[in-house]
C-alpha positions in Angstrom: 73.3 25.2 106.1 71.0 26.4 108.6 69.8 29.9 109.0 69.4 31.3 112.6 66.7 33.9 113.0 65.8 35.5 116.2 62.8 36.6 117.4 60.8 38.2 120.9 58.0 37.1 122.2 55.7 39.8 120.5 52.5 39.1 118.2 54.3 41.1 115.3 56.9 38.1 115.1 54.0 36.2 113.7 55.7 36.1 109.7 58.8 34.2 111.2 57.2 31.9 113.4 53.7 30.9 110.7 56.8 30.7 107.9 58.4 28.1 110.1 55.9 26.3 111.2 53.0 26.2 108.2 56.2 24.8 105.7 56.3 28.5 103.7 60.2 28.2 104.7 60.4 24.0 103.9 58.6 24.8 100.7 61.4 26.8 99.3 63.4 24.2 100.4 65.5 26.2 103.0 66.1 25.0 106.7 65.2 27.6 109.4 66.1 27.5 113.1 64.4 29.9 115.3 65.6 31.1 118.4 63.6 33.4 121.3 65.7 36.0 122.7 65.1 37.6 126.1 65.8 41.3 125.2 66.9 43.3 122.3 70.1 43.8 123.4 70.7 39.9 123.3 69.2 39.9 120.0 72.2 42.7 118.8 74.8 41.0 120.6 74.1 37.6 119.2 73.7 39.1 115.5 77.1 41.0 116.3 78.7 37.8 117.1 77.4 36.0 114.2 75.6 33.6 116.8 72.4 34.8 114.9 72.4 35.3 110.8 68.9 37.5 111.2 65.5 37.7 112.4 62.9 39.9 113.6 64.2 43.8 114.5 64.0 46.9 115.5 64.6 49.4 113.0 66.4 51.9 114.8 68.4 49.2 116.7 69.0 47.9 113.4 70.3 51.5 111.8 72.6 51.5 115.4 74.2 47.9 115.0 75.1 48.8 111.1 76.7 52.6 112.1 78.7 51.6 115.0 77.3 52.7 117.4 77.1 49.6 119.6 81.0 48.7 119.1 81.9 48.1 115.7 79.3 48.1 113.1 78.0 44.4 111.6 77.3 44.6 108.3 73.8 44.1 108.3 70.5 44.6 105.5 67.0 45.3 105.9 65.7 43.0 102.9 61.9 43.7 104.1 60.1 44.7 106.8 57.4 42.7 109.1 54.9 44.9 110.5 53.1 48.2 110.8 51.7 49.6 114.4 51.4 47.2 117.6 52.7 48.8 120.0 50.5 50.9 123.0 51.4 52.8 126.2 49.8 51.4 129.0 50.0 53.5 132.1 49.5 51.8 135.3 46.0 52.3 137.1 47.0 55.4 139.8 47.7 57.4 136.3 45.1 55.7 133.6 42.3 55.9 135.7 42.1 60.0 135.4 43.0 59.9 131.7 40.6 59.8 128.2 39.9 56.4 127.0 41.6 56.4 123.3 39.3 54.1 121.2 39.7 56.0 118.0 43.4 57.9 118.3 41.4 61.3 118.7 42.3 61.6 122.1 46.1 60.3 122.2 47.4 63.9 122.8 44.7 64.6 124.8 45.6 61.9 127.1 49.4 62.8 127.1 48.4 66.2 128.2 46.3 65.0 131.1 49.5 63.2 132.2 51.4 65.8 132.3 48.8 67.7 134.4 48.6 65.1 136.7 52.3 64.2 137.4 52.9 67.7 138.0 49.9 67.6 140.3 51.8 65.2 142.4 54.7 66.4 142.1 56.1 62.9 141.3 57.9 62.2 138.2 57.0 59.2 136.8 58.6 56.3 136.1 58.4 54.3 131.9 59.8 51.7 130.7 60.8 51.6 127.0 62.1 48.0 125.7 65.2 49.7 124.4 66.6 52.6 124.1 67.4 52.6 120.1 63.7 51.4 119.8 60.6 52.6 117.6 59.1 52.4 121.1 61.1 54.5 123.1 61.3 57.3 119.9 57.2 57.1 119.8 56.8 57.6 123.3 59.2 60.5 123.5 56.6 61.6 119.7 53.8 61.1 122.0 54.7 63.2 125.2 56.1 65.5 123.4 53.0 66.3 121.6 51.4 66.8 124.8 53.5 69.5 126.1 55.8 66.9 128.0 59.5 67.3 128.2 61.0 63.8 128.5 64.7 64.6 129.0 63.3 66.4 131.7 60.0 65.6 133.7 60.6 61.7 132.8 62.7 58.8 134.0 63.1 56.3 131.5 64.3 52.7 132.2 64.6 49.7 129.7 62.4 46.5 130.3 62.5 43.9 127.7 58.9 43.2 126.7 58.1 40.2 128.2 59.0 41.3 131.8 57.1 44.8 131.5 54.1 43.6 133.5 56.1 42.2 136.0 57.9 45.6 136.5 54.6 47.3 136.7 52.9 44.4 139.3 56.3 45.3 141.5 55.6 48.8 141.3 59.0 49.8 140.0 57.3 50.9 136.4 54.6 53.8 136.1 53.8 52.7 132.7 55.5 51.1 129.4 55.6 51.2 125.3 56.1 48.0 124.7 54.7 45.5 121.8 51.5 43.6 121.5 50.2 41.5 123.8 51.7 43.1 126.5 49.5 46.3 127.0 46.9 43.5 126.9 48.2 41.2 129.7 48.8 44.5 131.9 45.4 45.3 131.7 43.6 41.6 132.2 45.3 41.5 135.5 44.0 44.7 136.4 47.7 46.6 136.7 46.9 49.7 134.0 45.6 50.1 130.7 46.5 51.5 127.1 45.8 55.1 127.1 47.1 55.8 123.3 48.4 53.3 120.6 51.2 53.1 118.4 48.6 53.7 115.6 47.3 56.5 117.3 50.5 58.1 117.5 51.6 57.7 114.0 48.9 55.9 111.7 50.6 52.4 109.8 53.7 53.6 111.8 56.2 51.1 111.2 57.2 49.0 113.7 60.0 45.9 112.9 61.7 44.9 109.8 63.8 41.4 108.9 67.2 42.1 109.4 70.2 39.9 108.1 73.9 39.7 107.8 75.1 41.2 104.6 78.2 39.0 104.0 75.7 35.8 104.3 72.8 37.7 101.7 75.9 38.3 99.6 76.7 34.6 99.6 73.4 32.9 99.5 71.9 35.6 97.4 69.4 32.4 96.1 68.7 31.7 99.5 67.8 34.8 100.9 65.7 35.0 97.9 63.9 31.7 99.1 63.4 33.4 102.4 61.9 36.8 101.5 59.4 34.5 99.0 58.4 32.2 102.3 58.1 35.5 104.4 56.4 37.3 101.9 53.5 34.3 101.9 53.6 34.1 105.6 52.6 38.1 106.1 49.7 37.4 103.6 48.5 34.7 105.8 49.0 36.3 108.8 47.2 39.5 107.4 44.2 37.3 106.5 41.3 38.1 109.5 40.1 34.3 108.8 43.8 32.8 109.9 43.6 34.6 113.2 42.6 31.6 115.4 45.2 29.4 113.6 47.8 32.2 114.0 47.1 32.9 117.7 47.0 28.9 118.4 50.7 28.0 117.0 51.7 32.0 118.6 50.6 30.6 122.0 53.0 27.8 122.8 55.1 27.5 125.5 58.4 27.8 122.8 56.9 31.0 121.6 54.9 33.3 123.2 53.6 31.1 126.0 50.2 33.3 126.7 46.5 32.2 126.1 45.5 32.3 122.6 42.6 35.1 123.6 45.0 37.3 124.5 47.6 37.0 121.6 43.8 37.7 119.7 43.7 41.3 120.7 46.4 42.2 118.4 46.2 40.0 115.6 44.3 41.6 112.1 40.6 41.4 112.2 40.2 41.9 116.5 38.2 44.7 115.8 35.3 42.6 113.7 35.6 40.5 117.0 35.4 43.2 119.9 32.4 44.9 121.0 32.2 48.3 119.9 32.0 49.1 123.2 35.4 47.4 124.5 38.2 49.5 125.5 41.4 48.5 123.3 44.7 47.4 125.2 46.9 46.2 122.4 47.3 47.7 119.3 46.7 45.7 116.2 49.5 44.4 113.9 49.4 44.8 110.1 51.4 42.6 108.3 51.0 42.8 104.6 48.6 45.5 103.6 49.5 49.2 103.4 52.9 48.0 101.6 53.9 46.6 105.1 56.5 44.6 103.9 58.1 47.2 101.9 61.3 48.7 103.4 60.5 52.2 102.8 64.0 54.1 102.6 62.0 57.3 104.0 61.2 55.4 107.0 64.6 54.4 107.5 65.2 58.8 107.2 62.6 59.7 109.8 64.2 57.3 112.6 67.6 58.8 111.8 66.0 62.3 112.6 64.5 60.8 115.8 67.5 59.5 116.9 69.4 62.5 116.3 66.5 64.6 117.9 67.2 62.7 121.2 70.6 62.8 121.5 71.6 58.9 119.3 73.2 60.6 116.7 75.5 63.7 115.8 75.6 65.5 113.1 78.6 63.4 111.5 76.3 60.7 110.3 76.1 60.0 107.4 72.6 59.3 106.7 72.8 58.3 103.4 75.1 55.4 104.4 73.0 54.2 107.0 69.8 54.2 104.8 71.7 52.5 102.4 70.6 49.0 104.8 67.3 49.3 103.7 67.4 47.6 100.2 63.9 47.3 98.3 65.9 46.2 95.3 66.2 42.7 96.8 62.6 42.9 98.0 61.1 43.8 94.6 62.9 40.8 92.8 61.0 38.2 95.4 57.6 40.0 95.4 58.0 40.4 91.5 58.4 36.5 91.2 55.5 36.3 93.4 53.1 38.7 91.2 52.9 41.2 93.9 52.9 44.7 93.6 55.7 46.6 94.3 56.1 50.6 95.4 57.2 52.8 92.2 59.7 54.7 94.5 61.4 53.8 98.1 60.7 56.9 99.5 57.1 58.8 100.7 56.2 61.5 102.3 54.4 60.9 105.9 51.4 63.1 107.7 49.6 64.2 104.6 47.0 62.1 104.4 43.8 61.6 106.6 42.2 59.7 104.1 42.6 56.6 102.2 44.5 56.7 99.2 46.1 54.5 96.4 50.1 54.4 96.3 51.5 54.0 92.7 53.1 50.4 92.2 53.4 47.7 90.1 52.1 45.7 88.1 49.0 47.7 90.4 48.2 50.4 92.8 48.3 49.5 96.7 45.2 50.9 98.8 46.6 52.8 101.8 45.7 54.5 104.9 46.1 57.4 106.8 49.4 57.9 107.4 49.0 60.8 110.1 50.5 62.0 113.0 48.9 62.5 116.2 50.5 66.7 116.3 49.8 67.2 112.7 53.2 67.3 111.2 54.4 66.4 107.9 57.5 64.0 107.5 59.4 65.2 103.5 62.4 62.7 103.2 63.9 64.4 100.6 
């Protein structure tokens, strides 16, 4: 049989795409069929329907599908997850123009307030798309005006614009700006219709951004398989992690079937853009971690601060139970394929966030993992328990 895994057209769907197409998949002798959605919502409906068995995800979308609250709730699991950061707000020019550049992150709040002074200075409210509303993009953006003394319920008007047709939306004028995914933010800017005034990282450092996602019933079934498949992933985020595989990454990322942009652009936000930018060069796309900082891991305490987000903005009440909808995330199956791989696997599923400017070593084992700063832009420390 066949596994169906869905994917966007977004730089951090690299581990599926390199697993399929470098063999790591073959080589564990599974068969893989990927499929390019056109929006999130497809992505649920067809994972809903059983038309998909996983793929790349959201991770609040992916807590949403498995409580309900987009009809009746698929059994899904979060096995893994794929990426850290990658996503940016680009504003379009009109409003970017009179804002801080945000090279390092120190100026991400800066820049929200400026916004605020300016929409308010117009007496316009402005107009950003988010590619879904249960996304780590909308929640981040909401993080990110907040911080800067916006109310979004209030002096914004959201709209949702699957990724690939945000710089379309902004070119038509019927967008003032967008958090979307990486390359995006890029493409925006090289046509001269905005720029990236903070990034995901910016906002949250090693924020995490998608996870795998796949049906229970079939990981309850196949449980050798899925094994198989975390393994192949698992080798494809070290690849894709790996500075010197960028060209090769960006090369098989840019065709038509995939991504279907230039390889310079898909560059930008690939690991190891930063040894190849000029110090001087204003970043549009945030850059995608894929292995290091524990990116893989499915941190349960991640899992906890988008429940809290949600329910901050109105997603959840408080009849959730959280513990339930945490219980997707399973590191249990992760640790068994990254232990039969001789990687190093967190001592505990759960960390605390926004304590740490610093590098710093997380326990694990057989070894420690080297981190980094896991702040957030406002200061403010995330306890799980």
């Amino acid at each position: 049989m066949t596994f169906q895994l869905g994917l966007l057209r977004l730089t951090d769907s690299a581990p599926l795409i390199i697993a399929k197409e470098l063999d790591f998949f073959a080589g564990e002798k599974i068969e893989v069929s990927l499929s390019v959605e056109p929006s999130w919502a497809n992505m649920a409906d067809k994972l809903g329907y059983g038309l998909l068995d996983g793929g790349v995800m959201l991770p609040p979308l992916a807590l949403a599908v498995g409580m309900g609250l987009r009809g009746a709730p698929e059994r899904l699991i979060v096995p893994s997850s794929v990426s850290l950061n990658g996503n940016a707000v680009t504003l379009a020019a009109p409003w970017a123009d009179d804002l801080p550049l945000d090279r390092t992150g120190a100026t991400s709040i800066d820049a929200a307030r400026r916004f605020g002074t300016l929409f308010r200075r117009r007496a316009k409210k402005p107009t950003l798309a988010v590619v879904h509303t249960l996304s780590t993009h909308n929640l981040l953006l909401r993080y990110w005006l907040t911080a800067g003394g916006i109310d979004p319920d209030r002096e914004v008007e959201f709209v949702v614009v699957p990724p690939a047709e945000t710089v379309t939306a902004m070119r038509e004028g019927r967008i003032d700006g967008f958090c979307a995914g990486a390359p995006w933010g890029e493409v925006a800017a090289r046509l001269g219709l905005g720029r990236t005034v903070a990034t995901s990282h910016a906002i949250w450092n090693y924020c995490p951004e998608k996870v795998f996602t796949i049906r229970r019933d079939l990981a309850q079934r196949r449980p050798g398989e899925l094994q198989a498949m975390l393994r192949a992933l698992l080798r494809a985020a070290l690849f894709c992690d790996a500075p010197e595989n960028a060209e090769h990454c960006a090369a098989i990322l840019s065709r038509e079937e995939y991504l279907g942009l230039p390889r310079d652009i898909i560059l930008t936000s690939l690991p190891g853009t930063t040894l190849r930018r000029p110090s001087t060069s204003h970043a549009n796309s945030d850059v995608s971690v894929f292995f290091a900082n524990a990116a893989t891991f499915p941190w349960r305490s991640h899992a906890l601060w988008f429940l809290r987000q949600m329910r901050r903005w109105g997603h959840l009440d408080d009849t959730t139970d959280s513990r339930a909808a945490v219980g997707i995330y399973r590191p249990d199956l992760y640790a068994e394929a990254a232990n039969a791989l001789g990687l190093p696997v967190p001592s505990s599923d759960m960390k605390t966030e926004g304590e740490r400017d610093h590098p710093w070593l997380l326990p694990a084992v057989p070894s420690p993992i080297p981190m980094g700063p896991d702040r957030f832009c406002d200061g403010t420390r995330f306890d799980p328990k």
